[in-house]
GUVEX-208607 format. One record per residue (C-alpha): residue in three letters; x, y, z. Coordinates in steps of 0.02 Angstrom, whole numbers, plus 50000, padded with zeros to 5 digits. Layout:
% GUVEX-208607
AlaXYZ
...
% end
This chain:
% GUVEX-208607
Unk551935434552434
Unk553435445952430
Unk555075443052538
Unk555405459452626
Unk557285466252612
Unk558675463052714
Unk558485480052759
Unk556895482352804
Unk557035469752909
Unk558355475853012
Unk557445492053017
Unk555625481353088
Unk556805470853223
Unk557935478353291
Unk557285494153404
Unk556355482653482
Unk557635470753523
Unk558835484553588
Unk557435495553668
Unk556835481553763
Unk558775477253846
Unk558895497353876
Unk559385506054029
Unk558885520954113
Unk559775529254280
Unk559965543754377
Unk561875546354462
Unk562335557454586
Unk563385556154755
Unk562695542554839
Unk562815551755009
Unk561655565454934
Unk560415551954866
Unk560235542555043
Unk559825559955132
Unk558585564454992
Unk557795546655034
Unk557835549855212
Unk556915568855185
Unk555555560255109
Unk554855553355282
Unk554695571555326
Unk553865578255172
Unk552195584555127
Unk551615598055026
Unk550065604955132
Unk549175620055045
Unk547565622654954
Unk548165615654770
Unk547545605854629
Unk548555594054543
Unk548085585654351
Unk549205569654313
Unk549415566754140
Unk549655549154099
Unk550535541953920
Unk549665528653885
Unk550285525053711
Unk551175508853638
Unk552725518853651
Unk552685517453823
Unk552175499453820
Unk550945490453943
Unk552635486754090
Unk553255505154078
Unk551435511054096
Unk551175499254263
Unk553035509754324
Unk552035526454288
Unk550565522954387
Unk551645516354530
Unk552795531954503
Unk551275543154519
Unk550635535754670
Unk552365539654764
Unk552175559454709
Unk550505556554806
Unk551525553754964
Unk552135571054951
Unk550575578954934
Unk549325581355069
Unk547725575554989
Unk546335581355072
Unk544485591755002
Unk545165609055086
Unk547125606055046
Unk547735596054900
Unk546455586954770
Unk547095575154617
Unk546245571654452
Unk546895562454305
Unk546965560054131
Unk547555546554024
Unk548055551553854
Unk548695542553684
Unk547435545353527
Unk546445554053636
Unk546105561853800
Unk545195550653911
Unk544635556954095
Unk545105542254219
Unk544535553754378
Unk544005572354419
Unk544675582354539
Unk543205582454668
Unk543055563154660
Unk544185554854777
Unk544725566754918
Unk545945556855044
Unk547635548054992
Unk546955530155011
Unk545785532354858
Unk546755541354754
Unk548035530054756
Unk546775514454764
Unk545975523154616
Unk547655523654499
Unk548135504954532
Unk546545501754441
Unk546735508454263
Unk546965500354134
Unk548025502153991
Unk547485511353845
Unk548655509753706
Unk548765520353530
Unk549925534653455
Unk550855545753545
Unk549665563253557
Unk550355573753667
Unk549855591153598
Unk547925584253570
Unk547955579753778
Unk548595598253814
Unk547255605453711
Unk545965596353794
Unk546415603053972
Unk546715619453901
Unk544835619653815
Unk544115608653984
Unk545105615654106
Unk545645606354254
Unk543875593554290
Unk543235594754459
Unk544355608754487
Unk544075624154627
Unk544145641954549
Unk545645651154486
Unk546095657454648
Unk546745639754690
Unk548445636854607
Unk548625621454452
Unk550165611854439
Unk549965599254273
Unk551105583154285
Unk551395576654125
Unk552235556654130
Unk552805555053966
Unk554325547953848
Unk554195562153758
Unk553975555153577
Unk552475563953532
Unk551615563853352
Unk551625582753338
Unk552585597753383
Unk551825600253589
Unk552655618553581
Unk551115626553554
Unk549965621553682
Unk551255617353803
Unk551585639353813
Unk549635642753818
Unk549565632153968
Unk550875640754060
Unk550255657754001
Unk548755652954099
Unk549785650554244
Unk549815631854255
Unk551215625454338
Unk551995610654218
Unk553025596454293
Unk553745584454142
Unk554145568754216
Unk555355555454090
Unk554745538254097
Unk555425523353999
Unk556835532553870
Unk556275549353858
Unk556485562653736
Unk557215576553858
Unk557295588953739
Unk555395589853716
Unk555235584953885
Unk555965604353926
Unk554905611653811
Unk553335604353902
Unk554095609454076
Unk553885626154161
Unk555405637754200
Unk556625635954274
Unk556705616954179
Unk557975609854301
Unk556605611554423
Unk555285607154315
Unk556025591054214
Unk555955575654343
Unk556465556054305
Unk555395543154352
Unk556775530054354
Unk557065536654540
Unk555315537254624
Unk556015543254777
Unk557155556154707
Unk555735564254611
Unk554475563854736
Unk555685576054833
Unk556095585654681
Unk554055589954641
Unk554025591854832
Unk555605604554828
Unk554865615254689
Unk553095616454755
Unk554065621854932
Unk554665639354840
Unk552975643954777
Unk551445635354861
Unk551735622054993
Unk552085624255176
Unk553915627355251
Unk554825611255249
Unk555235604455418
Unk556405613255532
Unk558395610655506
Unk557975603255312
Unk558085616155150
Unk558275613954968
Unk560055611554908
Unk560605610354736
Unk561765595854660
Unk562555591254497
Unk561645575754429
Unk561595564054290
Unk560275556154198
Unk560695543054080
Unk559625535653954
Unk559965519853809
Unk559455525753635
Unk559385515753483
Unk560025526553332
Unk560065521653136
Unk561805524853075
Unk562645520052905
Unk563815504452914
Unk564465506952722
Unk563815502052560
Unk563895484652464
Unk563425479352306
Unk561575476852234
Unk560875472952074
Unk559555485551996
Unk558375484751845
Unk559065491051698
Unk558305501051549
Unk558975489951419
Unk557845471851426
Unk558375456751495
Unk559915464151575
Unk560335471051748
Unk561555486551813
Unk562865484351957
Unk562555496052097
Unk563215502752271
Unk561805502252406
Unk561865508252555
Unk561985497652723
Unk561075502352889
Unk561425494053064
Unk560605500753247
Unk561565505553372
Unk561445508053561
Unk562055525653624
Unk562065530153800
Unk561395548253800
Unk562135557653965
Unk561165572754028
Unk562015584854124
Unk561125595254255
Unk560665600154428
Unk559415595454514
Unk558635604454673
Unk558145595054813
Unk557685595854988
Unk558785587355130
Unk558825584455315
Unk560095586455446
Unk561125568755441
Unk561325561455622
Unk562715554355560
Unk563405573655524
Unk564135573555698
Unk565085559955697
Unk564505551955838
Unk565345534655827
Unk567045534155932
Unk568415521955887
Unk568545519055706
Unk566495514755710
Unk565635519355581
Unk563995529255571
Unk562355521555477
Unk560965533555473
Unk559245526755501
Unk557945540855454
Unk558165557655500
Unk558565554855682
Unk559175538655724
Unk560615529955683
Unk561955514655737
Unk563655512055736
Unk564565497155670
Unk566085495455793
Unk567725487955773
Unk568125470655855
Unk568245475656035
Unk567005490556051
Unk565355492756085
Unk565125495156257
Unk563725506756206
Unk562915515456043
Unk564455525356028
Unk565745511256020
Unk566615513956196
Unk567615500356237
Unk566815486256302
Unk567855471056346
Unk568665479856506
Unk569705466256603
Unk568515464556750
Unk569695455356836
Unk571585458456921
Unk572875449756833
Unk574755451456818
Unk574705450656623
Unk576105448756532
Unk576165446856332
Unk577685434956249
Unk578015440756060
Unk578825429955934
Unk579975442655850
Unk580965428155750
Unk581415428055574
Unk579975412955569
Unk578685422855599
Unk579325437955487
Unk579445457455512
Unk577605458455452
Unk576935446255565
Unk577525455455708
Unk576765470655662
Unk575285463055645
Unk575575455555819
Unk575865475155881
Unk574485480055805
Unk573365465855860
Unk574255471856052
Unk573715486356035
Unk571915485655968
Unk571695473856109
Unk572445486156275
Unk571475499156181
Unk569865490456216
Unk570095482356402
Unk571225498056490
Unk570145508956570
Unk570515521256703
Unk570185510656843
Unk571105494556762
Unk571455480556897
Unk572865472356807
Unk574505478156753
Unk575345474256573
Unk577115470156510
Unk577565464556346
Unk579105453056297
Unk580065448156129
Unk580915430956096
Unk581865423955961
Unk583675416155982
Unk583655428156153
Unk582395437856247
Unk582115453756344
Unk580775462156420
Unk580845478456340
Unk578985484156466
Unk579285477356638
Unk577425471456713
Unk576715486556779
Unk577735498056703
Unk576425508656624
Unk574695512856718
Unk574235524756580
Unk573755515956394
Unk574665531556295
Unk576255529656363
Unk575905509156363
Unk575675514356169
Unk576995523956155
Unk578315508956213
Unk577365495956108
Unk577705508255948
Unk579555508156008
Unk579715488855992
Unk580835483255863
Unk580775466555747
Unk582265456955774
Unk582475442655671
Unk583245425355699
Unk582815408455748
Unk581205402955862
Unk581625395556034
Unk579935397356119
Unk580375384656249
Unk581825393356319
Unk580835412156303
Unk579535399856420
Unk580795395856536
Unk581565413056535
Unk579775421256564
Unk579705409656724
Unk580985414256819
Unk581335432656780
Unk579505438956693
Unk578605443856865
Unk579945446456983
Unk580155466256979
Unk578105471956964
Unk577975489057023
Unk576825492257200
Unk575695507957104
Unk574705506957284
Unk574355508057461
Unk573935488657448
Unk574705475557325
Unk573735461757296
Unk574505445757270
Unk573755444457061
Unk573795428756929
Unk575225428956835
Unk574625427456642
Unk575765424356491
Unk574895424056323
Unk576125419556184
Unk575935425356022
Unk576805416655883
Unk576595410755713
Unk578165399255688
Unk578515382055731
Unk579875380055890
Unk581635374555838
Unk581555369056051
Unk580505358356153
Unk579135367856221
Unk578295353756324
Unk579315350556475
Unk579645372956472
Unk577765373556465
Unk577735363756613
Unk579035369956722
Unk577985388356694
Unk576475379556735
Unk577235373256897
Unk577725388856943
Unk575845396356941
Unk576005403656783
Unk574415402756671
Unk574695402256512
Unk573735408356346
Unk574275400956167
Unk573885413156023
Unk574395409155844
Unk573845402855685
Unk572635388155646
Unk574245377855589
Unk574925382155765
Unk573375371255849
Unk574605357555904
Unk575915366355955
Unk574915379156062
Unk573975365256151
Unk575535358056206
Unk576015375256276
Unk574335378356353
Unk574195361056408
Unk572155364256402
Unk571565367856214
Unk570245378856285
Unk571805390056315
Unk572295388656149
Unk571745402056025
Unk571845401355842
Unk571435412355690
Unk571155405255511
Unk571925423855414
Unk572945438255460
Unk570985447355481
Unk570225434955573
Unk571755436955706
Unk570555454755757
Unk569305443955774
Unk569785434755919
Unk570085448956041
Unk568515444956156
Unk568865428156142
Unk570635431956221
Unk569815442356356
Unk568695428756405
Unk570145417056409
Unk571255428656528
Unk569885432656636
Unk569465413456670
Unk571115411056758
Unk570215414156932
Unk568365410656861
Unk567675392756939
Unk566965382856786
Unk565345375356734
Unk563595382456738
Unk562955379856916
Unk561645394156901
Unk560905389056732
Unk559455378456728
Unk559705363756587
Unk559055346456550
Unk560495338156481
Unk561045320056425
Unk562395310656362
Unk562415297756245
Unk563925286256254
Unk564585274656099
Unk564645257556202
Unk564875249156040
Unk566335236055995
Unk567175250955878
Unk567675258856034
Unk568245243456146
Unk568005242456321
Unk569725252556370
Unk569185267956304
Unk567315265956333
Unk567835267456504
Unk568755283556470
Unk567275289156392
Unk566295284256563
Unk567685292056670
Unk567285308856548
Unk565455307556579
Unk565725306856766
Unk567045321356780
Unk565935332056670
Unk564415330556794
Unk565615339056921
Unk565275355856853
Unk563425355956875
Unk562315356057022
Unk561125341256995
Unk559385344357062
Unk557645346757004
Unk557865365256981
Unk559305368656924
Unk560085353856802
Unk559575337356767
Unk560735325356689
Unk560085306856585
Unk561175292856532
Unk560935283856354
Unk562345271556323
Unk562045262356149
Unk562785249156013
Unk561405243655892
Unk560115249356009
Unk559845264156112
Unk559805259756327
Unk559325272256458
Unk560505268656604
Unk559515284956695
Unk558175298056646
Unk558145315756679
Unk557225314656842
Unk557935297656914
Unk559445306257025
Unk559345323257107
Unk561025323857171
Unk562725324257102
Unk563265311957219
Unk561845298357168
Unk562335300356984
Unk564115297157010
Unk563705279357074
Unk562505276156917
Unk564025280656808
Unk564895269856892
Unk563915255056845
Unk563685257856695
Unk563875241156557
Unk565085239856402
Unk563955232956278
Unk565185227356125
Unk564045224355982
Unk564035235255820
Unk563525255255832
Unk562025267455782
Unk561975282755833
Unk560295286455735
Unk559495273155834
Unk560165282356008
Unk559535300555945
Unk557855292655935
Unk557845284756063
Unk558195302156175
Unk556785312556056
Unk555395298456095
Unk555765291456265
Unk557225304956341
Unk556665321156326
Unk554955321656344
Unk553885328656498
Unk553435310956556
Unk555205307756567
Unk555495322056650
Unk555925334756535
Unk555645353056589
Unk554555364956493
Unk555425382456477
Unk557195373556497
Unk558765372756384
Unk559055356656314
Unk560615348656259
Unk561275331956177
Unk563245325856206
Unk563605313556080
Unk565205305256132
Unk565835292755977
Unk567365287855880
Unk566415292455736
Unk565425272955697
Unk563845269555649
Unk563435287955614
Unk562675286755448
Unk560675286555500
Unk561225300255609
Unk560745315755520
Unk558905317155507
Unk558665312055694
Unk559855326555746
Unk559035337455624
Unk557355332355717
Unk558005334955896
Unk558505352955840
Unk557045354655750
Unk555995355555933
Unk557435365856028
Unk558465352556082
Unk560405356156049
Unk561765341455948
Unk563575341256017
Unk564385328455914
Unk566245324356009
Unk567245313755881
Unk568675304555956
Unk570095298255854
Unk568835298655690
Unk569095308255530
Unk567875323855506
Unk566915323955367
Unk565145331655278
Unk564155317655380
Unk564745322255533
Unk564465337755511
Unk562755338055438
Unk562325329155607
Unk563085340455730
Unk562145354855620
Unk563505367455608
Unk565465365155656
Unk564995376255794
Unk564335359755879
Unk565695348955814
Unk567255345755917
Unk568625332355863
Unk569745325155968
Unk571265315755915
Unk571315302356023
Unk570485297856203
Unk571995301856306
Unk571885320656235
Unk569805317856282
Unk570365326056482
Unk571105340356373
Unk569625347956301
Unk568315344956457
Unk568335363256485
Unk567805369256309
Unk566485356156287
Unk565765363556485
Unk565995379456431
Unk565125378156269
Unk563575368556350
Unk563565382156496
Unk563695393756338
Unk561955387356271
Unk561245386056435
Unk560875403156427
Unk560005406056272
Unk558085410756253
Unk556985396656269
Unk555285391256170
Unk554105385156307
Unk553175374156180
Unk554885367156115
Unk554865352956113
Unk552995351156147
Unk552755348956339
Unk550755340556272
Unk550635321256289
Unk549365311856191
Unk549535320756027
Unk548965337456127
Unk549445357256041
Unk550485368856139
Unk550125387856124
Unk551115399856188
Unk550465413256293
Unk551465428256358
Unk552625418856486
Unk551515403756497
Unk550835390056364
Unk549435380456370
Unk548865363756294
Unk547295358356177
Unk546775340856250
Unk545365335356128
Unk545115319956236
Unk546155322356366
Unk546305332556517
Unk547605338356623
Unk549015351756613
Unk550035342556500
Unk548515332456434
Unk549055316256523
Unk547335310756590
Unk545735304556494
Unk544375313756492
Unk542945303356569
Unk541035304356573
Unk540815312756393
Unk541575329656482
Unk542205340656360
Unk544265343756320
Unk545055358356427
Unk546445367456431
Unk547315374756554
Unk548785391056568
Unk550175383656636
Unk551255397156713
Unk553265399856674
Unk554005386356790
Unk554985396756928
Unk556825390656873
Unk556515399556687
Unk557235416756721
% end
């Protein structure tokens, strides 16, 4: 057996190693390639035509390349309106030889032809181009009409062909045969042009964009045969790329090699020389003509800094900025629906730097942009504070938001050290005292302060916090996450606190802020929203009796802000240790008042905690319709805990979400971590409290967050309404349940005497909007 050379060897490996890691591409604007996607929706060449594919089915092409050309020919079927008076397709596959996959006059609707192509197979064999041409021009097109019917010949090829194609390729167009060249895999462009019909840039299409050449065969067809394309669209021309990976043989140098000499037993010292492959990307410069549609986006129709995403040929959406939106077109949309005296405190300090406060201006200004409207009920100062501080835009100064822009532009950083509790004072006495009367009528409005800052207070800010309080003054906290503590002390509510994690994120919270200012004169709570909710209270020795009886005192307080009745919310009670107790289901009370005395007696139990146990408990014996659980109605879990006893949590609070019920985990005094938060689901639903004295603090966020889900879309058969092991289906507005066994609406009641199971609708109970 003889050892083959190094050489050789190279020359056997390597093109297929680098051939198979090749590339091929098309560039051009990207702008111009999404409206030539978008045209193709539109297009259709409809005329009386017949159209030959061509199909290289060599091992050049290879089996995965030839699967790309059959799906590529089956998208230049879109564009052709294939029907036995319009359009009609044949093909031929060729690589030794010709081999007729379909006539012409076989398959005469779109759905076939393209049904048809998925189905061959394969061929394989050398590369004969030139023999295929010869056999159409000696057989003609097969099933073809008469002359009088024009021939367009798509040949899907790389191009490598055995012999020179020259030749037949001009007898065909001398007959007036209309030659596309598509290049599939890594063509051979060169003899690629010589196959194609003139002009070649119109001719020569790449099958590595299936879209792009659908529209170019389309384009081309449109100047000679085809229909008018539809109105507004033409064909434009375009500079465009293609780009194709070759593997090319080039000489790396020589080295020395040992050859037979003429003298015996003796050998001559030679130089031989040394091949390597190497990969050359081969760029193709042309144009390429193609046929696009009026963009919708062309008119700019997004207001505001949005920005314009075309969707087709007519539709489209804007992506708006934080703070617009108020239709397609971004228009603001977080106008300040109610009348405030609003007046905004800047931390100019050296603290919180001259490029913090610009952010803060800009941040100002973003957000007056997107509440002022015409009509605006409230009127706006703005203040700066470091060591001093004036009120450079008295409240109510400006009506109109350019000349309000015009002074916030004006404002100047001024530097030095951060005494936010004095600027709170100052704000207190002398912030609202000269407000302008702009009408007839002067309403007597909220005073609002929202303080923006980023730097810790040399000052106390508590007791100034307070004093402003006293004097009516509602007060909004704005500032960095590191700020939390500081802000809440301000705010004296951390529901009025508002915090961003990075300088992008402060954008972010601008309807956030407008919710906040607007809920100075807004009564709290959800007493509109229907909702099945219950508590479940940590009674275990880990929290000791003193604070379990803050955590009771919460409970109680929190059922102020709902109105407790069968139709609108019901409220259960689960206190547990190491086992879960139900001190009232959702249907025991039906008024506020006769839940307020069941708080009231409710027991410290003192032994160790499990909060799985209590999750459970409220997804088996809680809520569920026996237990008077609502079909159609939100559902929510408060978990109140110091964090015990948590670890079998996860899966039950998985389940409970898992059938549409809602997890609010409230930590107090505990340390956060992935546990905790793999129960609550999402930090969304995770709220930690430092300590149960701060628990009065955050009452409002935790209502407004419930209230928040109460108005979310509801399941009906979440979680399943069907006792006895019975299936809920949903019907529009309604559900019913499968009872095999059972009867009932809810499947509660045997079925006796042999009858057989029913069903029954049930409709949408009357408190599900």
């Amino acid at each position: 057996m003889s050892l083959l050379s190094f050489e050789s060897i190279c020359v056997f490996l390597l093109p297929q190693v680098f051939l198979a890691s090749g590339i091929q591409e098309i560039h051009a604007d990207q702008e111009m390639m999404g409206k030539i996607s978008a045209a193709g929706q539109l297009m259709q060449c409809s005329a009386s035509l017949d159209v030959l594919f061509l199909l290289d089915g060599s091992y050049s092409i290879g089996k995965g390349s030839f699967e790309k050309a059959k799906y590529f020919a089956g998208k230049l079927c879109d564009a052709l309106d294939i029907h036995p008076d319009r359009v009609r397709v044949g093909m031929i596959q060729f690589s030794s030889a010709p081999h007729l996959e379909f006539p012409l006059d076989l398959y005469l609707t779109k759905e076939e032809v393209k049904e048809r192509i998925k189905r061959i197979v394969f061929g394989g064999g050398s590369t004969e181009t030139a023999r295929a041409l010869k056999y159409v021009l000696r057989k003609g097109f097969p099933g073809g009409r008469n002359s009088s019917v024009p021939e367009v010949l798509i040949v899907i090829s790389d191009g490598k062909s055995q012999g020179s194609t020259a030749i037949p390729a001009r007898q065909l167009k001398e007959k007036h045969i209309t030659v596309f060249a598509v290049g599939i895999k890594f063509p051979r462009w060169e003899e690629l042009h010589v196959l194609a019909s003139e002009p070649t840039e119109q001719h020569v299409l790449f099958a590595g964009d299936a879209d792009d050449a659908a529209n170019g065969l389309y384009s081309t067809l449109t100047g000679s045969v085809c229909s008018a394309t539809a109105p507004g669209c033409k064909v434009e021309s375009h500079p465009c790329e293609r780009r194709t990976l070759e593997t090319v043989k080039e000489l790396a140098g020589n080295y020395v090699c040992w050859k037979g000499s003429k003298q015996p037993n003796a050998v001559q010292a030679s130089l031989c020389p040394f091949y390597r492959w190497k990969r050359i990307l081969i760029k193709h410069q042309s144009r390429c003509f193609r046929t696009v549609c009026p963009d919708p986006c062309d008119s700019q129709p997004c207001q505001n800094g949005g920005t314009c995403v075309p969707e087709g040929l007519e539709k489209y959406h804007c992506l708006c900025p934080v703070g617009y939106g108020g239709d397609i077109h971004c228009a603001p949309k977080l106008s300040l629906e109610c009348g405030v005296d609003l007046l905004f405190l800047m931390d100019s300090s050296a603290g919180v730097t001259q490029e913090g406060f610009l952010r803060y201006k800009a941040f100002l200004k973003r957000f007056l942009q997107a509440v002022m409207g015409q009509d605006s009920a409230m009127n706006v100062g703005v203040a700066q504070y470091s060591n001093d501080v004036k009120i450079p835009i008295e409240v109510g100064q400006h009506k109109a938001v350019s000349s309000l822009m015009k002074s916030i532009d004006a404002l100047n950083f001024i530097g030095g050290g951060t005494l936010t509790g004095r600027a709170l004072r100052h704000i207190a006495q002398y912030g609202f005292r000269s407000t302008p009367v702009f009408a007839d009528i002067q309403d007597d409005l909220p005073h609002v302060v929202v303080l923006l800052t980023d730097s810790k207070s040399r000052d106390a800010v508590a007791e100034a916090a307070k004093y402003a309080r006293d004097q009516g003054i509602f007060l909004i906290g704005v500032g960095s996450s590191l700020m939390r503590a500081e802000l809440t002390k301000v705010t004296g509510n951390p529901k009025q606190t508002v915090v961003y994690s990075d300088p992008q994120d402060l954008f972010n919270r601008i309807p956030v802020l407008q919710r906040r200012i607007c809920s100075v004169d807004n009564p709290e709570g959800c007493q509109a929203q229907s909702l099945d909710l219950v508590f479940a209270v940590d009674a275990s020795s880990g929290v000791g009796l003193e604070n379990f009886l803050r955590l009771r005192s919460f409970v109680r307080s929190s059922c102020l802000h709902f109105s407790i009745n069968r139709d609108v919310t019901q409220i259960a009670l689960v206190i547990y240790g190491s086992k879960a107790h139900t001190v009232f289901a959702l249907d025991t009370y039906t008024s506020n008042s006769a839940v307020f005395q069941a708080i009231n007696q409710v027991p410290f139990l003192g032994d160790s905690g499990s909060a799985g146990s209590a999750l459970l408990h409220i997804y088996g014996d809680v809520m569920t319709v026996q237990k008077g659980a609502r079909p159609g109605v939100n559902k929510v879990v408060v978990l109140l805990t110091n964090g015990g006893g948590m670890e079998d949590a996860a899966a039950p609070a998985q389940q409970l979400r898992d059938n549409g019920i809602l997890v609010f985990v409230i930590i107090i005094g505990g340390t956060q971590t992935d546990m905790l938060l793999r129960v609550a689901g999402s930090p969304n639903y995770l709220v930690h409290i430092s300590s149960y004295e701060d628990l009065q603090y955050y009452q409002d966020l935790i209502i407004e967050r419930i209230c928040e889900e109460a108005k979310s879309p509801v399941n009906l058969c979440k979680p399943n309404p069907c006792m006895n092991q019975g299936v809920c289906i949903l019907g529009s507005g309604s559900y019913r349940c499968e009872c095999p066994g059972w009867e009932g609406p809810h499947c509660e009641s045997r079925a006796l005497r042999g009858d057989s199971p029913r069903s029954q609708v049930l409709p949408l109970p009357s408190h599900v909007q």
